[in-house]
N, C-alpha and C positions, 0 to 999 in steps of 0.2 A: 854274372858271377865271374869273379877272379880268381885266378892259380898264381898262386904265389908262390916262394923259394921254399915256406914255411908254410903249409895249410894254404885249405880254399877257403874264396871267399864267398860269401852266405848270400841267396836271395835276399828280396825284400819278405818274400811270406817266411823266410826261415828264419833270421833277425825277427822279424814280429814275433812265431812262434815260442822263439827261444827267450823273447823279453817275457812274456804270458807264463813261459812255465817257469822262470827262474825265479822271482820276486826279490833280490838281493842283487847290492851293488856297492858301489863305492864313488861319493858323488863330490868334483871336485871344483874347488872356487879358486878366486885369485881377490888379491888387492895389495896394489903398489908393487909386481913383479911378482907374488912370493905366490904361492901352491898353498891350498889346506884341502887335502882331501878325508871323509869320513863315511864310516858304512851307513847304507840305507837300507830300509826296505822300500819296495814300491811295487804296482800294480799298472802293468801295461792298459792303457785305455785306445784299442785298434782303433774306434771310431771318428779320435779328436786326434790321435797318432799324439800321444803323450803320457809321461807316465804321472802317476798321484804317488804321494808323498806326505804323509804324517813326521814331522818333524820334532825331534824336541830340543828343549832351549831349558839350559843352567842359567842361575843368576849372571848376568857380565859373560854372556856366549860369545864364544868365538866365531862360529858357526855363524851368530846370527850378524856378525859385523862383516864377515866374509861375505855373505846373501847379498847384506845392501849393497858392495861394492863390485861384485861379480856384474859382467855385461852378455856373456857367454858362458857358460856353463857345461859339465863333462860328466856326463853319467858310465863308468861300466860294469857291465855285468859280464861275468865269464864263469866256466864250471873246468875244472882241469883235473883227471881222474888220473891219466901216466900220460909221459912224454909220448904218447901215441894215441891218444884220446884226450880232446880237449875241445873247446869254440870258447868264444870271445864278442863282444859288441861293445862298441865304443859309440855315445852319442854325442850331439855336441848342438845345444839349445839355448832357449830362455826357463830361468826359474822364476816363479812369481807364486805369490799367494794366490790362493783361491777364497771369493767374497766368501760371506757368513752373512746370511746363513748357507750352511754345505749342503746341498743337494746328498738328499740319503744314498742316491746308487752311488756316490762314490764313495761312502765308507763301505757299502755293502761290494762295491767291484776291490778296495782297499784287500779287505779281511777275506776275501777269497783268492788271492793272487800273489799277496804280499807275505814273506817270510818274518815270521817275528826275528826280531832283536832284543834281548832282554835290556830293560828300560834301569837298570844297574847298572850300565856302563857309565853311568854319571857319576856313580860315588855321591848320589846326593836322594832324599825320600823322593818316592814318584810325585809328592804331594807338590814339592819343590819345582817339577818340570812340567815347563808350559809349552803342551804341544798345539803346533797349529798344521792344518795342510796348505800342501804347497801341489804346484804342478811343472812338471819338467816338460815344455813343446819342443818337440824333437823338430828342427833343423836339419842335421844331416846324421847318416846311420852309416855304420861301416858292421861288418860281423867276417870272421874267419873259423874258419874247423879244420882240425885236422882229416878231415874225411873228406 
């Protein structure tokens, strides 16, 4: 653990903790220089130290052209209540799909840990979005708090 100018920094069980209970993030790619970052839900998996990811895809996704070209990847998750109560977790991995067929405990670790998103933010019918999961292997972990 670090002390920083601005908040401490987080165990590894308190970063685990905090991935488990948050389910919500914001997960960010690159290709050819540029940034595209967008919210997630996801479900901390402690066992394989990664998180699961239900993904969805518009026709001509941005998202999913970012995936293919991403090599590293940036998950975070943070909760900021006031300028005196807050934490943070910044990850930094591989995404990849997960085969098919899905292994049922990861939908069922999904749907217990993961914050909905309502699937409207497309602007398109759900019929239209094709979701697939994905997995985020955590690499390296950093997390801070105010406390």
């Amino acid at each position: 653990m670090t002390d920083y100018e601005f908040g401490t920094g987080m165990t590894d069980a308190e970063i685990e903790s905090f991935l488990r209970e948050r389910g919500i993030g914001v997960l960010s790619l690159s290709r050819d220089g540029r940034a595209y970052a967008v919210p997630v839900s996801f479900a901390y998996d402690e066992e394989y130290h990664r998180c699961l990811l239900d993904l969805g895809f518009g026709p001509e996704s941005k998202k999913r052209t970012f995936i293919e070209t991403t090599e590293i990847a940036c998950l975070t998750a943070y909760e900021w209540n006031s300028p005196s109560e807050w934490q943070s977790v910044v990850l930094t991995g591989l995404l990849r799909p997960l085969e098919e067929p899905l292994d049922r405990s990861y939908e069922t670790l999904f749907y217990e840990h993961a914050k909905e998103i309502e699937i409207t933010v497309f602007d398109l019918p759900p019929e239209e979005i094709d979701l697939e999961w994905y997995e985020f292997v955590v690499r390296e972990q950093s997390g801070r708090s105010s406390s």
